[in-house]
Structure formats: C-alpha cells, structure tokens
N, C-alpha and C positions, 0 to 999 in steps of 0.2 A: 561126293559132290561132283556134279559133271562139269566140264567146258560150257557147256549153256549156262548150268546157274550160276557160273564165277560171272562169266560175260554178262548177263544179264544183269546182274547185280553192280557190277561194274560200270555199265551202261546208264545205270538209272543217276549213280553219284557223278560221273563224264558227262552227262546232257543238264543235269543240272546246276554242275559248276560251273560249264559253259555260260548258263544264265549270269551266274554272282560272277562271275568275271568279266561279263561285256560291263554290267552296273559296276563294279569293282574300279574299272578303267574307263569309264566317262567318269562316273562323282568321284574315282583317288586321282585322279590327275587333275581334277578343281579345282582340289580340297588342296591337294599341292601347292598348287599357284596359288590358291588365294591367303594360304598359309603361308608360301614363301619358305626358302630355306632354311634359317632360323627356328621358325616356328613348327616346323616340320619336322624341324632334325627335334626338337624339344620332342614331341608326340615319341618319335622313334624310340629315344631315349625312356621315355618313360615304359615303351615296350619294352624295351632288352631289359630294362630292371628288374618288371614284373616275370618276364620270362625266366632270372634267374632261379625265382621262386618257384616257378611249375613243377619239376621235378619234386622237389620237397610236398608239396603239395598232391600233387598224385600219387605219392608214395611208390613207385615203381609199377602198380599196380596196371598201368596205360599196356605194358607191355607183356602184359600175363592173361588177365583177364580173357582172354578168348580162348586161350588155351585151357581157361579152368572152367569154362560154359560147355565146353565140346567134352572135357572129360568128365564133367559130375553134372550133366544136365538137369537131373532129379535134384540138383540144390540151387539153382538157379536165383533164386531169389533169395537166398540168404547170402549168396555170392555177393550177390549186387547189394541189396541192401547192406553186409559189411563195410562193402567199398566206401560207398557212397558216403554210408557216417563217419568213414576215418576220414575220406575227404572233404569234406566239409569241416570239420575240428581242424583240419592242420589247415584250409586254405585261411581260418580265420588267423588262426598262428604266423603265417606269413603275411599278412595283408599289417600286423603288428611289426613285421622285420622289414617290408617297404618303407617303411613312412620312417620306421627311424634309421636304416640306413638313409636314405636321401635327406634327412636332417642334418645328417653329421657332413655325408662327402658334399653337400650342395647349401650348407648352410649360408642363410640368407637370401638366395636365390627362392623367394617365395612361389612365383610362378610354376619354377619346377618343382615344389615338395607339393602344391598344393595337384598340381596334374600327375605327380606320379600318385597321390594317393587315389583321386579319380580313378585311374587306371588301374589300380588295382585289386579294385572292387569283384571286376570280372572273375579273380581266382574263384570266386562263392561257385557261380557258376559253372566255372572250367571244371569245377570237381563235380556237380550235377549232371554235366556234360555225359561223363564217365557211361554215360547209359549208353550212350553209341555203340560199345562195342557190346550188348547183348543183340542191340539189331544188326552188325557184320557177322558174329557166330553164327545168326541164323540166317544169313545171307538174304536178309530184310534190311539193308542200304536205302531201299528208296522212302519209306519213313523217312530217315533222316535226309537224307539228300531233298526231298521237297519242303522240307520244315526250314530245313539250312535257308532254300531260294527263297521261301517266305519273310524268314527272318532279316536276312541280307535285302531284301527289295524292300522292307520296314524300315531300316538304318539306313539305309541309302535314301528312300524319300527326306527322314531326318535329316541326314546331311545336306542333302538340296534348302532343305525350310532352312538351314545354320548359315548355309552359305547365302540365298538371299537376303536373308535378315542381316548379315554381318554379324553372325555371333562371336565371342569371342574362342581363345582355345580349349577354355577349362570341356563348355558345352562337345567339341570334338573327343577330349577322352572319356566322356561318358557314353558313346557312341558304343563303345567295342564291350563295354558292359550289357547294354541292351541288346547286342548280336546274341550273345552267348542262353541274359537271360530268357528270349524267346525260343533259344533251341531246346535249352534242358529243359522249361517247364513243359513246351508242348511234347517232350520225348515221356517224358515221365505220366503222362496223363494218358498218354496212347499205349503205352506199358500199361498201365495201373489196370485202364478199361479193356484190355484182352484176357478172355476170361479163360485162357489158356495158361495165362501165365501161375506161376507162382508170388505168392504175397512176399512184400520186400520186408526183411526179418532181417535183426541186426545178432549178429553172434561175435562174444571178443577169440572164443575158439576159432570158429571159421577166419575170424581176424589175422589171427596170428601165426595160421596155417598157413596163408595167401603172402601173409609178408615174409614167411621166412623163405621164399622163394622171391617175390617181387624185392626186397630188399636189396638186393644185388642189383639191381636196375637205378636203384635212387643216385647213387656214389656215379654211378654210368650214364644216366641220363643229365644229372649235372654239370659232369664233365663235357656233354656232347654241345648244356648251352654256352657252357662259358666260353667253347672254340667257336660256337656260331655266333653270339651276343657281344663278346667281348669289346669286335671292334670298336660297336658301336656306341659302346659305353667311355674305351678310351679315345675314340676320335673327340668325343665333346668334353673328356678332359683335359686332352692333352694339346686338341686345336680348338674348336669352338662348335657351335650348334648346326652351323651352315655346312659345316665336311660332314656331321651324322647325317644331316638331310642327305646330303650328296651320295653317300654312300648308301643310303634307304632307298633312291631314286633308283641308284646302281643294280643292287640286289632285286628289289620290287621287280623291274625289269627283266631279270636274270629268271626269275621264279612264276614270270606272266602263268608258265603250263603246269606249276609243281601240282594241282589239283589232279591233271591227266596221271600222273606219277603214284601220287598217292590213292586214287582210285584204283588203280593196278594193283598197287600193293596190299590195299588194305583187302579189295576182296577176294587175291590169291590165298594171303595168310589162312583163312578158316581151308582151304583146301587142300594147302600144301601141310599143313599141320594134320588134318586126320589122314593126308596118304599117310604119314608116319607112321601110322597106327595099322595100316596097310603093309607096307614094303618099304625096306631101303631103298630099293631101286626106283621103285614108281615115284617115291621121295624126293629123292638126286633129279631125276628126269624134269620133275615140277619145278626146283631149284631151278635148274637150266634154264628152263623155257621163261623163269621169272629175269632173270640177272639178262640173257640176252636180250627181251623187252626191253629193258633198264637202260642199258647200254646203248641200243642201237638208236633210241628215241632221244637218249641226253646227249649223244653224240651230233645227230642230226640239228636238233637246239641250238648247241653250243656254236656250230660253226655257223650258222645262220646268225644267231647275235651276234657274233663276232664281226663278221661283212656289215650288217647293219647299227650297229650300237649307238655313234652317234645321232642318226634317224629316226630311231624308238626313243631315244632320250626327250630328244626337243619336239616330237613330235606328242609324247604323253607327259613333256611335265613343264615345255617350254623352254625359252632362252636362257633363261635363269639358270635350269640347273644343264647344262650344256658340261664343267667337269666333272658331271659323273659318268659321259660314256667312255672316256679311259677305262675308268674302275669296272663298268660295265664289259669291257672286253676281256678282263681278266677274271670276276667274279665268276661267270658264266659259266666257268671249267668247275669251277666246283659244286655246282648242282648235280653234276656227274658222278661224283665220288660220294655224293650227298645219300645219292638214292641208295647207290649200290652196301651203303652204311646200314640201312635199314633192311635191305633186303639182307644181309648178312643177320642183323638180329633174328630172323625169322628163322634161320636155319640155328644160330644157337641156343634160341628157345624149345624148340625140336631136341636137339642134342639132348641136352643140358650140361648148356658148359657156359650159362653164365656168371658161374663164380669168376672166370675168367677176363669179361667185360670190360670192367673196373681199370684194366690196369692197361688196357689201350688207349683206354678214353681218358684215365688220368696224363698218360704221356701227349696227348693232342691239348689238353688244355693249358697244360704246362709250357707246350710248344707255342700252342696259339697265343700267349701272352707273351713269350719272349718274344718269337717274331715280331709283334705290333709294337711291342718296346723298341725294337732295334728299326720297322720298318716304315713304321709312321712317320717318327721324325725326319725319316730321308725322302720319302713317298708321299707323304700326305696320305687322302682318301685311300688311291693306290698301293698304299704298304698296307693299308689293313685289308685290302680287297688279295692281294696276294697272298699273305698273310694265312686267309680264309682258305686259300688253293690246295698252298703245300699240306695243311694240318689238316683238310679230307683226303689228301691222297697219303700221307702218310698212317693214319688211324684207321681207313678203310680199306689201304690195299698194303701198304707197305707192311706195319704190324702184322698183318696177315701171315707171311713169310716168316717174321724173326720169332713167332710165340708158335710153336708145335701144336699147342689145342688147335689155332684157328687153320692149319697149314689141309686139312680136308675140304676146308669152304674153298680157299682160293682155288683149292685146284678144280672144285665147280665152276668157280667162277672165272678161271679164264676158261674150260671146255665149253659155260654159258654166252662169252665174246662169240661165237659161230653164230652167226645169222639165222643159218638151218630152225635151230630151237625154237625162236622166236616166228619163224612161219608155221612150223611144226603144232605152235600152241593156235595162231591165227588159221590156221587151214581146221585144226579140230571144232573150234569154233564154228569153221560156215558148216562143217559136215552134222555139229549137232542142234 
C-alpha cells in the first residue's frame, strides 16, 4: 500500500467530513440553543448510556476486523457476514439492558427512559455499520465518506424541519437513529451489487474464530467508555441536566477536528498492519510517522482552544452555555492522549499482545470514576473535564511505562514526538 493510496483514501474521508462538520456546526449549535442546557444535557445523557453498550454490541470485533479482511481476503464475506449477524443479535440484547437500566437509575423520570429508548435504537444499525471496515481494508473510504455526507445532509435538513416546527426532544433522538440507518443500508447495497465481491455467508465456526481474538477487545473497549462516558452520566446525577449540557458543549468543542484524526488513523491502520507482514522495521518506521502526526496536530489544537475557548463557546452555542469554556480549556488536553490511545491499539493489534489491553483500560476506568467521585463535588463540570485529562494520560502514556508488554510502543512513541517523521510521511506524499 503506497503513500498515495493511504492519502488518497484519507483525503476522500477529510474533504468529506469537512462537509458534516460545517452542517454539524450550523444545525448543532441551534439545536443547542434551542434545546437549551437541560434538554441538551438530557440528549447527551441518553448518548453516554447507549455508548456504554457499543462495546458489548460490537463484540470487539470494530478492532480486528481489518486485520482479518487483509489476512484471509478469499473469506471475506463470511468474515463480514459473521460479524454482522453476531452484531445484530447482541445490539438487539443491549437495546433490552438500555431501557431497563434507565428504568431503575432514572425512575420516574419518564422523558428520560422514553429518550434514551429512542436513542438506542441506533445500536441495530451501529452493528450494520460494521461494513465500513471491509471499504478501509480495501482503502475504498470514499464509498463511505460520501454516503456518510449524504446521510449527515439528510439528518441535518431533518433537524432544520424539527427546529422550525418546534418539535419536541423525543423527535431529536430519533435523529442519530436515521444517520446511522442511511449509512449501513446504503453501504450494504453497494457491497451486495459489486460483483467482485463475495456473498455474505454467516458461519458460527468463522464466529468463534474471530472472537476468540476480538474478545479481548470487549472488557478494553468497555473500559475505554466508561473513562470517556462516565462524566457525563455522573454530572446529571450527581449535579443536574444543565452541567451534562455544559460539559457536551465543552467536549463538542474540544473534538470540532477529531474526524481529521480519525481519518488518519483509520486509513494508516490497513497499511501499517500489512508493513507488518513486510518488516519490523518498515513497521516501526510507519508507527513513527503515525504517533508524530498525532501529536503534532493535537498539540497545535489544544493550545489554540485553550487561547480561544471561551470565544468558540459563546460564539457556537451562545450565552447560555458560557461555563463550559473552563471545562473546555481543560478537556482539550485530552484529545491528545485520546488519539495517541488508539494509535497505540493499532500497534498492539500488529504485535499481538492484546491479552494485555484489558488491564490498562480496566485501571483508567476505575481511575476515571474515582477521580469524578472526589472531583465533581469540588469542581463541578470542571472536575469531570479534568478528571477526563489525567485518566488519558495515565492509560495511554503512563501505563505504558509500568506494564513491560507495552514499554516497546512507548519507546516508538516518544522517538514518534520528532517532527521529522511527520514531514517525512507528508514530503512522501507530495513525491507520490
């Protein structure tokens, strides 16, 4: 896989989030205001719920799958079509543990059981979804990427018609349902009618193949929501609806460019995983050049929000939410540590050392809920936005250091902090 086809591929998901994100930030800073803090922070809420279930629901499978399309491309479609049917079975499983968690912890509170069920409809789809990564293996991104700005320009006119009309909020969480459904049915239909492909064929063998590797990802990828979700679950119960808005404003904010981030990443992964199959070295080298991208771009970011935060605050969500640019000058550092979490998975996907996963990410979400116990009540929004900081820089860089499996990555990844790398990767680029 050359520098042109990463870029290329790269380019088409970066020019087309560009789109969902101008629409993103005219109709979500509206939908903000005209939802107001409270009602805002409610929507948030019923996100971080349903997020806790994603993990469960994909079965770890989000972070394997591409690595099992590049090594058994002759089973591609029993690949996918396994997936697809475990996901679909467990998202309906969990969409059964939404509705009755938020009957127990929110009882009575009818507006919010009746919206987080809304909400969590989407998982059907999130596990349909799953077909994205046979178009990144094949470094076919722009499929998806133009489906995605279809989709997103469809839910966005929707929100305009809600917001003129004055709909109420139920109508708002059914929004993020119809994103997803128009991505997965139109991916699956442009799959289906390539006559290159292979037919989607379900196997509980290929099943059980797939998860006895992805497995190791569920207990890890759990872990990783409940340090990124948590806050937002205990700010509305431990303060009220309007600190979860604020701190949704915060993050929202924080994460304006995370599409640029994950466009990077997503279509280095298929490349830096067949170097593996190449060379250590060519390996390491790709690592580098990903981790100094990472860094130099979330660094550039971060001190930029930081000078401007309350600016971007009131200027995309108005007066109203004016204390979340505090939490916004703190949140911001951990998009940093954010990325370079993921970029790290990529390398111990490669290895294979994630038996070892699990027990970073279990110490981060253990950490991230003590911190918010001790730092909410002293900090408000703020304790959970901080909160959020230390438990990415301890689980992505710190961990690193004290567990010997992952003490190879780091020392990539600080030789990745050099600059060099990151021009290194941008100068092969223009030469190819």
């Amino acid at each position: 896989m050359t520098n042109r086809a990463v870029f290329k591929n790269a380019s088409w998901i970066v020019g087309c989030k560009i789109i969902q994100s101008l629409l993103g930030l005219i109709v979500g800073m509206q939908t903000a205001r005209y939802l107001g803090p409270d009602n805002y922070g409610l929507v948030s809420y019923a996100a971080a719920v349903a997020a806790f279930f994603v993990p469960v629901m994909q079965l770890g499978l989000r972070s394997t799958l591409v690595q099992e399309f590049i090594q058994n491309p002759e089973e591609e479609g029993e690949i996918l079509g396994s997936a697809l049917v475990m996901n679909i079975v467990s998202s309906l499983i969990c969409i059964v543990g939404i509705v009755s968690f938020v009957s127990i912890a929110n009882r009575g509170e009818s507006d919010t059981i009746i919206v987080c069920a809304l909400y969590s409809v989407n998982l059907v789809f999130q596990a349909l979804e799953m077909i994205q990564y046979w178009f990144q293996a094949k470094l076919l991104s722009k499929y998806y990427a133009i489906i995605s700005v279809i989709a997103y320009t469809a839910v966005s006119v929707y929100k305009i018609i809600l917001l003129i009309t004055r709909k109420s909020i139920y109508w708002f969480a059914i929004s993020q349902v119809l994103d997803y459904a128009i991505i997965a049915v139109s991916l699956i239909i442009i799959y289906i009618h390539n006559k290159d492909n292979q037919k989607l064929s379900f196997s509980w063998k290929r099943g059980k193949t797939m998860l006895s590797v992805s497995k190791y990802y569920i207990i890890s990828s759990l872990m990783v929501t409940i340090f990124s979700h948590t806050d937002s679950i205990m700010l509305k119960l431990m303060v009220d609806k309007a600190a979860t808005g604020y701190y949704t404003a915060a993050v929202s904010c924080a994460t304006l460019t995370s599409f640029v981030f994950g466009a990077v990443i997503d279509s280095m992964r298929p490349a830096i995983l067949a170097s593996k199959l190449v060379s250590q070295q060519e390996f390491e080298s790709k690592m580098k050049q990903l981790v100094s991208v990472v860094v130099w771009m979330a660094l550039a970011q971060s001190v930029i929000i930081t000078v401007f935060a309350k600016l971007l605050v009131v200027f995309l969500y108005g007066d109203a939410y004016t204390p979340a640019a505090d939490a916004l000058r703190i949140v911001t550092w951990y998009s940093a540590f954010s990325y370079l979490g993921s970029v790290r998975n990529i390398w111990i996907l490669a290895e294979d050392k994630h038996r070892f996963l699990w027990i970073v990410n279990l110490v981060g979400a253990l950490g991230n809920v003590i911190l918010n116990t001790l730092l909410i009540p002293v900090m408000g929004v703020g304790g959970a936005a901080l909160a959020s900081v230390i438990t990415q820089l301890a689980t992505n860089v710190g961990m690193g250091f004290i567990i010997p499996t992952f003490r190879p990555y780091n020392k990539l990844m600080i030789k990745g902090t050099n600059p060099r790398y990151a021009l290194n990767l941008l100068s092969g680029f223009r030469r190819n």
